[in-house]
C-alpha positions as CSV (number, residue, x, y, z in Angstrom):
1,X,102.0,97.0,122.9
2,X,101.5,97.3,119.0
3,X,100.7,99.1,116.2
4,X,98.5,100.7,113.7
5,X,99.1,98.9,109.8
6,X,96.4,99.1,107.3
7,X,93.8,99.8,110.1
8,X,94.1,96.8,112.0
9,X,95.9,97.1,115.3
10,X,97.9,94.1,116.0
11,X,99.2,92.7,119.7
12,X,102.3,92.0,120.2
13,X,101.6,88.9,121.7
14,X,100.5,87.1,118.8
15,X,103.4,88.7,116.7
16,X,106.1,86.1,117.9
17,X,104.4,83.5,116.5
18,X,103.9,85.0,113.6
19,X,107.5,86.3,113.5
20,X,109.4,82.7,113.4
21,X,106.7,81.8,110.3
22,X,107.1,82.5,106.7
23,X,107.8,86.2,106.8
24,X,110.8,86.0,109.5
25,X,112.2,83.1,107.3
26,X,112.1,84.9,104.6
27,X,113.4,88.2,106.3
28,X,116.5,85.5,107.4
29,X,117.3,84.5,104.1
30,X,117.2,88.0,102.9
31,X,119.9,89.1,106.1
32,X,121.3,85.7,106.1
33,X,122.0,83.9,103.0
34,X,122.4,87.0,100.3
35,X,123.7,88.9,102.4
36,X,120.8,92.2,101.9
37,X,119.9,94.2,105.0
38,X,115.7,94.4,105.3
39,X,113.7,97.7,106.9
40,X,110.0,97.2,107.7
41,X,107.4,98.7,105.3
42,X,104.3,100.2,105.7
43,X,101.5,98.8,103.5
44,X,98.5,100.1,101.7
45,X,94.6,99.5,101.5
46,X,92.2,101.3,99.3
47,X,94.9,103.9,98.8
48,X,95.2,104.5,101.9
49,X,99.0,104.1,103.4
50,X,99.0,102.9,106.8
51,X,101.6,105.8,107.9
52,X,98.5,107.9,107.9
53,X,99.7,110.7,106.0
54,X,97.0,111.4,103.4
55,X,98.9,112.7,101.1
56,X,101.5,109.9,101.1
57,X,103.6,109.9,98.1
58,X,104.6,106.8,98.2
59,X,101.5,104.4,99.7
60,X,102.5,101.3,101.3
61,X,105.8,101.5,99.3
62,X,108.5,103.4,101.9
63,X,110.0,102.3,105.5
64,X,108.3,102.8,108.8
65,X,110.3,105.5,110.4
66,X,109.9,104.0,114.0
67,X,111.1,101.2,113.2
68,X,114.6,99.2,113.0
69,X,116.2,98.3,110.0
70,X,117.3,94.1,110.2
71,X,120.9,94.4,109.5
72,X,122.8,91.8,106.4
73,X,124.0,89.1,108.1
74,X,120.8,88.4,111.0
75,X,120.7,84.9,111.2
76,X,117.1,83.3,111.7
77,X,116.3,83.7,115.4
78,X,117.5,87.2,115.3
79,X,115.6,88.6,112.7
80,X,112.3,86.7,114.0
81,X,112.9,88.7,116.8
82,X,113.3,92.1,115.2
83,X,110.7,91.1,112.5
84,X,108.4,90.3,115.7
85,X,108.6,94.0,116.7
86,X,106.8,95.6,113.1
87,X,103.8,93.0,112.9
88,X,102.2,93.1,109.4
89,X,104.7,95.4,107.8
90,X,105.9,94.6,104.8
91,X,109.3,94.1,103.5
92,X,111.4,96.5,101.9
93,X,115.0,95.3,100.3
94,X,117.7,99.2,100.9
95,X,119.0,100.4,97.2
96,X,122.3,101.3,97.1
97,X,124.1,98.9,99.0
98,X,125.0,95.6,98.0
99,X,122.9,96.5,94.6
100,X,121.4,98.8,92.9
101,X,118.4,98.9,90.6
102,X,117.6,98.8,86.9
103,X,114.0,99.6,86.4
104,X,112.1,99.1,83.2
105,X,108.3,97.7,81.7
106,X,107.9,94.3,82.9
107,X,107.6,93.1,79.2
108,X,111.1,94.4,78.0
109,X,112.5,93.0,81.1
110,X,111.4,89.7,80.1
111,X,112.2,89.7,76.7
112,X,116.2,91.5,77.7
113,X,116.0,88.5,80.7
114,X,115.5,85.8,77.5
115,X,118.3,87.5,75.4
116,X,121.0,87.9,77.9
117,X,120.6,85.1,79.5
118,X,120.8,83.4,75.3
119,X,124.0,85.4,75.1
120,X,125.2,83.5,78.2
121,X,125.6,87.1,80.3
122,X,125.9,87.1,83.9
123,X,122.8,88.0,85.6
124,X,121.2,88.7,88.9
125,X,118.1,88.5,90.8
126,X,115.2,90.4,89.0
127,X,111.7,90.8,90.3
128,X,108.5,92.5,88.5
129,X,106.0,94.6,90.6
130,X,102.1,94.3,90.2
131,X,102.6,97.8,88.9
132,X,104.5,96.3,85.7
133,X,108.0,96.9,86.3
134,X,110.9,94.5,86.0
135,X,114.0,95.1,88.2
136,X,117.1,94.3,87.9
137,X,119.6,93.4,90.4
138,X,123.1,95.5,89.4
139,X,126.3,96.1,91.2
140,X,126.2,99.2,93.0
141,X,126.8,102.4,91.2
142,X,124.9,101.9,88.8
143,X,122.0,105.0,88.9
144,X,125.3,107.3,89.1
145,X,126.5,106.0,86.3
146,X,123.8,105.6,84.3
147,X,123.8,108.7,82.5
148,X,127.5,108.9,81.5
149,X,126.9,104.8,80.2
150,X,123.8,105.6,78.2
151,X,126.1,108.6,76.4
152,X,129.2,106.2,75.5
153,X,126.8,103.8,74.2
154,X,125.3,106.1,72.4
155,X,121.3,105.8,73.9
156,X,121.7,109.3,75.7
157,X,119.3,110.6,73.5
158,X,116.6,107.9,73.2
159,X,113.4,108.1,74.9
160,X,114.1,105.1,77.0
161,X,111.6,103.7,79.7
162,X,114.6,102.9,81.7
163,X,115.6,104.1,85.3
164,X,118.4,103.4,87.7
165,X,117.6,103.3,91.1
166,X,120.5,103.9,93.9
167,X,121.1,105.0,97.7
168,X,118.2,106.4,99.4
169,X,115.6,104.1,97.6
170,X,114.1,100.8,98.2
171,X,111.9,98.6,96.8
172,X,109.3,96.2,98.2
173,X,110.9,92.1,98.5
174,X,108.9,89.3,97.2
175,X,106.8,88.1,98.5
176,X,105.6,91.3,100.3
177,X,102.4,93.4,98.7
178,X,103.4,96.4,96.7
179,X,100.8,99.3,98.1
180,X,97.7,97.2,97.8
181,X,98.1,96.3,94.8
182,X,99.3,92.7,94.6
183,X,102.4,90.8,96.3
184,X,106.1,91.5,93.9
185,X,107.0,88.3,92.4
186,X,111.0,86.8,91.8
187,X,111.0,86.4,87.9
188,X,114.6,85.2,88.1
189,X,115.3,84.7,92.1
190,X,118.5,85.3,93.9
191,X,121.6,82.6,93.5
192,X,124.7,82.5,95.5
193,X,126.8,83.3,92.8
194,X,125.2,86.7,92.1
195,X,123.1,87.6,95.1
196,X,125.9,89.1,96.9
197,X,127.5,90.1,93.5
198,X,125.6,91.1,91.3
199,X,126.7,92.0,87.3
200,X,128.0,95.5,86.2
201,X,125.6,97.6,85.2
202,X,127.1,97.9,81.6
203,X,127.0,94.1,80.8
204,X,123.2,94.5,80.5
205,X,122.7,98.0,79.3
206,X,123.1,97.6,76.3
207,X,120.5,94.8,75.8
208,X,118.3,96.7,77.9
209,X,118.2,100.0,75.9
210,X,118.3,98.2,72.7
211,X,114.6,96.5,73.8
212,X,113.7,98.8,75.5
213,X,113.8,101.7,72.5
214,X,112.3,98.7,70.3
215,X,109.4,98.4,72.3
């Protein structure tokens, strides 16, 4: 038995090989080792998502809603096993939990990622998206706080290209493809010390709206 992902159907038979390779590994370390739970993806071609709704709002960017979520904490054998169940989807990292998300253009996040980590701030995992997006790992909280930060700091009324991201969303984990477009990349990857515990949101804000209205 199998499944329809980007219009080729897949067997399970060849999935469990598949399963213990590179994808289930990283799926393990994801559960395992920092500690984030992981939900299978669906993925995009030409456009198209392979939920087959075409009018997908989100293409090959949002869970597949048969299937079950790999909880924090799977070591490796279990999670090849669930991972073997959703061949070729990709892999999606819940917002809200152990993080949430600071989202701004990939070139502000590099230059705020050179700065703060100058100033000697903590700082956690951050990725950038083929779509030109940097994201930045934050305790959760953080996208309801936002607004009420951004007004003591005095930003509330700057046009900033800066969104919290909290419970309910998720974003796509390296090194899975963001709909079609090209695989999301660690620009600084996940370390024990933060992974698990990432820095207030307020520690970077600052920073972050400062560049982020420069830019």
């Amino acid at each position: 038995m199998g499944f329809t992902i980007g219009g080729i159907r897949e067997k399970r038979s060849g999935v469990r090989r598949r399963g213990r390779g590179a994808e289930a590994t990283a799926v393990a370390e994801y559960t395992g080792l920092w500690g984030w739970a992981v939900a299978p993806g669906t993925r995009a071609r030409d456009g198209a998502c392979s939920c087959g709704q075409r009018a997908c709002p989100s293409p090959g960017a949002h869970p597949l809603g048969f299937a079950r979520e790999v909880p924090a904490g799977t070591g490796l054998d279990s999670a090849a096993d669930a991972w073997a169940e959703t061949p070729g989807a990709s892999m999606l990292l819940p917002v809200g939990r152990a993080f949430d998300i600071l989202d701004v253009a990939e070139q502000t996040g590099r230059r705020a990622l050179v700065r703060l980590e100058r100033m000697g701030l903590p700082l956690g995992p951050v990725a950038v998206t083929p779509t030109g997006r940097a994201q930045f790992f934050v305790a959760p909280g953080a996208a309801a706080e936002l607004p009420g930060l951004l007004y003591r700091m005095g930003w509330d009324d700057a046009d900033l290209d800066l969104r919290a991201l909290g419970p309910g969303a998720h974003i796509t984990a390296p090194p899975s493809d963001l709909g079609g477009l090209g695989p999301v990349r660690w620009l600084r990857p996940p370390v024990l010390d933060t992974a698990a515990a990432p820095p207030q949101a307020r520690l970077l804000l600052g920073t972050l709206a400062y560049i982020c209205h420069r830019s």
